[in-house]
N, C-alpha and C positions, 0 to 999 in steps of 0.2 A: 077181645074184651080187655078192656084196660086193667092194671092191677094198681086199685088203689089199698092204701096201706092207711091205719088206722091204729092208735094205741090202745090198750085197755084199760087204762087209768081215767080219772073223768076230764083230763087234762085238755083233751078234743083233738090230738095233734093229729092231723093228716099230713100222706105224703101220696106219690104219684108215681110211679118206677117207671121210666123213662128207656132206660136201657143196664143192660149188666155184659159181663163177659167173664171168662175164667181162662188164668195164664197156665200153656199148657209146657212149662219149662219152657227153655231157649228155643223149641220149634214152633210154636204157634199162639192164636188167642181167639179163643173159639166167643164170638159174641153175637147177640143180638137187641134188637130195636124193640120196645114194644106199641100196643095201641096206648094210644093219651085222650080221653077226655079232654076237648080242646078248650073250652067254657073250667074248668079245674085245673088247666094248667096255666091258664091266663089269672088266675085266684091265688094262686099259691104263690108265696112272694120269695123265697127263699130255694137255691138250687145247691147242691150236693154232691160231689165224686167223693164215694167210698170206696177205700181199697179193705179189703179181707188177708190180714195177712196171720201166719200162723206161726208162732213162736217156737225155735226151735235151738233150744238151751237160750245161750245168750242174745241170739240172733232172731231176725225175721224174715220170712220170706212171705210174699204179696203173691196168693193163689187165686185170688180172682178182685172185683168189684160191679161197683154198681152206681148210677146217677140217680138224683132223685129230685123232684121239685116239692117241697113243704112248707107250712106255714109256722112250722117248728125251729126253732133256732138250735145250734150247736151249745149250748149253754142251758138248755131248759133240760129240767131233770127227767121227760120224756123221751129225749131223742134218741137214748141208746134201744130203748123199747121203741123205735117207730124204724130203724135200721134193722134191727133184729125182725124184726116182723116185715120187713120188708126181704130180708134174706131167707127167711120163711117160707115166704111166697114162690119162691121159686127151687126145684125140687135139687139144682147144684148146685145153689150158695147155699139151702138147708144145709149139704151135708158136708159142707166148710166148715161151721159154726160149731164152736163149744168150747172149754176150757184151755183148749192152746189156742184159741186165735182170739185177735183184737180187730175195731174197727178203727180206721184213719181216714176221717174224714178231711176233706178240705170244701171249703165253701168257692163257689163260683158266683159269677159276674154274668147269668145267663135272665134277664130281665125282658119285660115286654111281649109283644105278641107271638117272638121269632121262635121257634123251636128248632137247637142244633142239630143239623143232620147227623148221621147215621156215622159218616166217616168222623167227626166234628167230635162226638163224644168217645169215638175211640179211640182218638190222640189223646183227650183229655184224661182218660183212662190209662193212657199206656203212658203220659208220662206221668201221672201222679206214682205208678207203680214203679219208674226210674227215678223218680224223685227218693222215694222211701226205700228204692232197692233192698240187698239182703243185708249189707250191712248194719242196719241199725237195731235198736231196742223195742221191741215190742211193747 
């Protein structure tokens, strides 16, 4: 069953969880794919790698993410409610989420009818989380 994601504000934003995974320190990345509405993901014009990382003093570290396709833009005053409800949805970014962690989003160039496979998004994943590594500020 697909998991589409939805705000609660009357703003209408949808999105579409595509795939997620969670970094399990330096030995692994336990991920997976979901079902897509294929008529909803061809609608949604906007696509999304979100890293979850969780702030730890000055530092950060990226403990999991997630792709998403919406018609919500990184700018619109919904989209931290349509990530959040999207992390929601699923029962181990739920229990990522809360006052020490931030989301980092980056927006993607994933357009038209093609949906990235499976490995495809988890490069995209693994380096946005090398890109943000532990260094930096949350």
């Amino acid at each position: 069953m697909p998991i589409v994601i939805s705000d609660s504000s009357q703003e209408g934003g949808v999105a579409l969880l595509l795939f997620h995974c969670v970094f399990n320190g330096s030995e692994s990345i336990t991920h997976f794919t979901h079902e897509i509405d294929f008529e909803l993901y061809q609608s949604l014009p906007n696509a999304y790698a979100i890293c979850i990382a969780e702030k730890a003093q000055e530092h950060k570290k990226v403990t999991a993410g997630f792709i998403i396709k919406t018609n919500c833009m990184h700018h619109d005053s919904n989209f931290t409610g349509i990530l959040t409800n999207a992390a929601m949805a699923v029962p181990k970014l739920m229990s990522l989420i809360g006052d020490h962690s931030s989301f980092l989003p980056a927006r993607l160039g994933i357009s038209g009818d093609t949906l990235p496979t499976e490995m495809e998004m988890l490069r995209i994943m693994t380096t946005q989380a090398l890109k943000h590594g532990v260094a930096g500020t949350a």
